[in-house]
Structures are given as structure tokens and as C-alpha cells.
N, C-alpha and C positions, 0 to 999 in steps of 0.2 A: 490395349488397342482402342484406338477414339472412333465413333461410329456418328457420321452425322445423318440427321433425322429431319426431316420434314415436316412441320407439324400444317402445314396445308395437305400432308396425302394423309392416310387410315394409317394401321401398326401394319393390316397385308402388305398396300403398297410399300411401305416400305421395308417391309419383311420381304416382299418379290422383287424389288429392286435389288437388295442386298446378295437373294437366292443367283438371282440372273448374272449377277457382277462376280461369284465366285464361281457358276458353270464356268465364264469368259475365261476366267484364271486358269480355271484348270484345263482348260482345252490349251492355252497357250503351253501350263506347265507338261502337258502330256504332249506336244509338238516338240519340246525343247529337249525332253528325255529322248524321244526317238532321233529326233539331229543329233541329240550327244551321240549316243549307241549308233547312228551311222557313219559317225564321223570317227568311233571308234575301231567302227569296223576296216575302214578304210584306209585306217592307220596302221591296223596290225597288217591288211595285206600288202601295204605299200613296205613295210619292214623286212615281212617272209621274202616279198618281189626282191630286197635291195641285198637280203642276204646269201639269197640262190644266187642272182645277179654277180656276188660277190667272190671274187678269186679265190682259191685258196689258199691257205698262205704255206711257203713252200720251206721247212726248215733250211737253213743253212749247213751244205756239207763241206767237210775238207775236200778242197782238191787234189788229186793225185799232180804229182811232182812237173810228169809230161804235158800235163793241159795247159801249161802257159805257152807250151808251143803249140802248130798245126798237128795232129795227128791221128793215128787208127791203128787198128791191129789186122793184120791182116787172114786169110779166108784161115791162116793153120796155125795163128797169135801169136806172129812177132809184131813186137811194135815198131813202128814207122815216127820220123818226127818230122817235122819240117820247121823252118826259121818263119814267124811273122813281119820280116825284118832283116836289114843289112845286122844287125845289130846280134839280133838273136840266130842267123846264119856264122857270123863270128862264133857266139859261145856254140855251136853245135857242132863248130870242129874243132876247140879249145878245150872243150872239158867232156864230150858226149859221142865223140867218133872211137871204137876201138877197133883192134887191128882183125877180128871177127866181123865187123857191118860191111857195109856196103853205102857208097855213094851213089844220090840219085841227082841233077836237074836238068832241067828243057836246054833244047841247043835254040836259047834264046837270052838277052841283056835283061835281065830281070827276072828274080824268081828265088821260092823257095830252096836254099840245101835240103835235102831229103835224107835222110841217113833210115838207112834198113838195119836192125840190131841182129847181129848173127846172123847178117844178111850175105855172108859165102857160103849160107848152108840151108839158103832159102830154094824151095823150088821156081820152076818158070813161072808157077803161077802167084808166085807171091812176088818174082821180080816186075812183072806186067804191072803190077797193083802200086806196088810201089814209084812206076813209071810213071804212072798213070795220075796218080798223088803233083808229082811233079811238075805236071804238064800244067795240071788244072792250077794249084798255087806257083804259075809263073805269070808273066807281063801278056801270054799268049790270048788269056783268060779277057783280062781287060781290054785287048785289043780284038777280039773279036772272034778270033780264030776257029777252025771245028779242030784241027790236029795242030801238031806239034812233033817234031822229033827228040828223043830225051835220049841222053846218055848214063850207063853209071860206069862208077871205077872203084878201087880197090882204097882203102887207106896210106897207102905207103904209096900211090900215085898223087897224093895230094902235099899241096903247099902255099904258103899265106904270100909267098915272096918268088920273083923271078929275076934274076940278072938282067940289070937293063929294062924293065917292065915296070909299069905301075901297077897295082895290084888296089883295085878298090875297096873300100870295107864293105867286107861282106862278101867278096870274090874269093873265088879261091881257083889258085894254078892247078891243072890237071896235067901228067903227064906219062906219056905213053898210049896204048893201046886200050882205047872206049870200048866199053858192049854198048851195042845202040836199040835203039829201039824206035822204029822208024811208024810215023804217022799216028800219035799215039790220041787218040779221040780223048777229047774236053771234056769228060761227062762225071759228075758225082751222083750218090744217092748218100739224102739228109734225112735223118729221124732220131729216135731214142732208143740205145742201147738196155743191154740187159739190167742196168745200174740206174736206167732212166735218165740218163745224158742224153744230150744233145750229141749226137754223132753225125760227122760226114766220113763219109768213105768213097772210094774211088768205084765206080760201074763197075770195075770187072771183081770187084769183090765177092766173093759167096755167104761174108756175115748177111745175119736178115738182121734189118731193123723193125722199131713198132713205125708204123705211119709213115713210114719210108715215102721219100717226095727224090725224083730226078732232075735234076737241075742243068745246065749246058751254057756258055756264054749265049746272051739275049738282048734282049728290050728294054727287060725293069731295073731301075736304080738300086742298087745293094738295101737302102731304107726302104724302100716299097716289097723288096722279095720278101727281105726279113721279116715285116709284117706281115705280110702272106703265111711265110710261112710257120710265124709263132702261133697263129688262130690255129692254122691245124695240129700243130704240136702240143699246143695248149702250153705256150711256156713264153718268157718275155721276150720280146724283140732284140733284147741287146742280146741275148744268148748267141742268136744267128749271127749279129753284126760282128761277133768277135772271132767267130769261125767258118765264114761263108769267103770264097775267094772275093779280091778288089775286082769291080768293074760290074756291067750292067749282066744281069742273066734272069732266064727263062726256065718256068718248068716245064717240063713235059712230062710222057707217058714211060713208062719205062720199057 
């Protein structure tokens, strides 16, 4: 190290010059340790903050076979399904009605098929539920409605084709003698099942969910509920969007 020297000052002066120039240093270097160490500090709590902050991440499970349709189980677990779709109301009475269920939908142009599994050996209360399924996944939902009247029928009442008749996809002929089910209220309850699904089920169901939310044709866009209602779920937005009826709705109180 080169030290340069004065020879106009004494060996003090320039020995105090020297003392005074590395106090300077080491105040700087003793300023610069404490920035480090605070700017360390502030690193680790901005990490802890982004990792709490941070979702959990949710394994991947197999889905059961039914979940690509609408559906639930009802208060004494039969399952219910309903069609997403003209498309997926075809396969529901193509490959998934047997001569045990029971048909369910809205005495409206649009709407879920419903099929009740073993649904001729279902009680009243599992046929309302199953009604009720109907009412809310039909066009009634979208449109605004508080009620709806729903019909069901037997298997052996149905048919894809009618003499003389168009028959649209996804329609299907009913004939004979309806059970009705007159004014049947709009209303679902949305949360997480015992499996920690995203479950909707029909109001007059007696399953309990977790964090159970009541929903009813409303206000909010299907994107805004869904968000709504993933905060409280604590689950992603698209969850609700794939199983929440078409058209605008509201929560309420239950």
C-alpha cells in the first residue's frame, strides 16, 4: 500500500491525518454493513410476506366419471346428472338413462336433461331435489326467473324421434302422463363436499356443505360470481365457472 506524506507537515500531522482518514472509512464501512443487514432484513420478510401470500398448490386428482356432467347426490345419495349441453343431454339418454331412473326438466326450451339413478325408488324428497336440479340448470336461470314448472317421466316415456316432428339435438319426446312439479324455486347452495369438491346442490337438499354460499338468478355476471365465490372457497375461479348455471346470479342469505 503507497502512503503519501508531506514533508511540509511533522510525522504527527501526518500520522493524524492518516488516523482521521481511516475513523472516515470505517464509519462509512460500519454504515454499509448496517444497509447490507437492512436490506437483508427486508429481503427475508418480503420472501416469508410472498410465500404466505402464496396459494397452495393443490395436487391433481382423478375425477370421478359423473363430474364431466352437472350433478349431486342427493339428501339419501342417489346421484343426479344433468347435460352441460344439447350434446351431453344426447349421451345422457344414449348411454346413462336405465329403466330404474327417472327423468327430470323445466316445462321450458332450454335446459338440462336430469336423470335421477334409481330414481322410481327415490322418495318425495329426493324427487323435489332432483326438480329443483332442473329448474335452476334450465334457460329459466338465464332469464331471470324466481320459479319454473319441472316435469319428470319414466324411461320407457321417452324417445329421440316423433312421427311428423322435428326433434332437436338434445330434445327428447315425452309421452304420456307427466309428474309435475309446479313452481319449483331457482335457488342452489355452492361449497365443498366431504372430498373437498366444489359442490352445487339444489336448496331443498339436506347434504351440508363446508362454506356453503346460496345463490338465485341476479345481478353479477357468471365471471364476477365465480370470483366471488372462489375467495371464499379458497379455490380457482374456473372451478365455479364450469359448474355454476348460465346467466347472471346473486347471492344471498340462506
Amino acid at each position: 500500500m503507497k502512503l503519501t506524506l508531506w514533508y511540509n507537515k511533522s510525522v504527527h500531522e501526518n500520522a493524524g491525518y492518516y488516523f482521521e482518514l481511516a475513523k472516515k472509512y470505517r464509519k462509512k464501512a460500519h454504515a454499509a454493513k448496517e444497509a447490507l443487514r437492512e436490506l437483508e432484513k427486508k429481503l427475508e420478510e418480503a420472501k416469508k410476506k410472498k410465500e404466505k401470500e402464496k396459494p397452495a398448490v393443490k395436487l391433481l386428482r382423478e375425477k370421478e366419471w359423473y363430474e364431466k356432467f352437472h350433478w349431486f347426490f342427493t339428501s339419501e345419495g342417489k346421484l343426479a346428472l344433468g347435460g352441460r349441453d344439447a350434446q351431453q343431454n344426447d349421451i345422457l339418454y344414449s348411454r346413462h338413462i336405465e329403466q330404474n331412473d327417472l327423468f327430470f326438466h323445466a316445462d321450458i326450451q332450454g335446459g338440462s336433461v336430469v336423470v335421477l339413478k334409481n330414481g322410481k325408488e327415490a322418495s318425495d324428497q329426493e324427487k323435489l331435489e332432483a326438480a329443483q336440479f332442473a329448474a335452476c340448470f334450465s334457460k329459466a336461470w338465464s332469464s331471470g326467473f324466481s320459479y319454473v314448472d319441472v316435469y319428470s317421466a319414466k324411461p320407457e316415456q321417452l324417445a329421440k324421434s316423433s312421427p311428423g316432428e322435428y326433434v332437436a339435438k338434445g330434445a327428447i319426446v315425452v309421452r304420456g302422463e307427466k309428474e309435475w312439479y309446479k313452481r319449483t324455486p331457482l335457488k342452489l347452495r355452492v361449497g365443498l363436499d366431504e372430498k373437498g369438491r366444489v359442490a352445487v346442490v339444489p336448496a331443498f337438499s339436506k347434504a351440508k356443505l363446508n362454506n356453503e354460499i346460496t345463490i338465485i338468478p341476479g345481478k353479477e355476471e357468471k365471471g364476477q360470481i365465480a370470483k366471488k365465490l372462489a375467495k371464499i372457497l379458497n379455490v380457482h375461479p374456473d372451478e365455479l365457472l364450469s359448474v355454476l348455471p348460465s346467466g347472471k346470479t346473486s347471492v344471498v342469505k340462506a
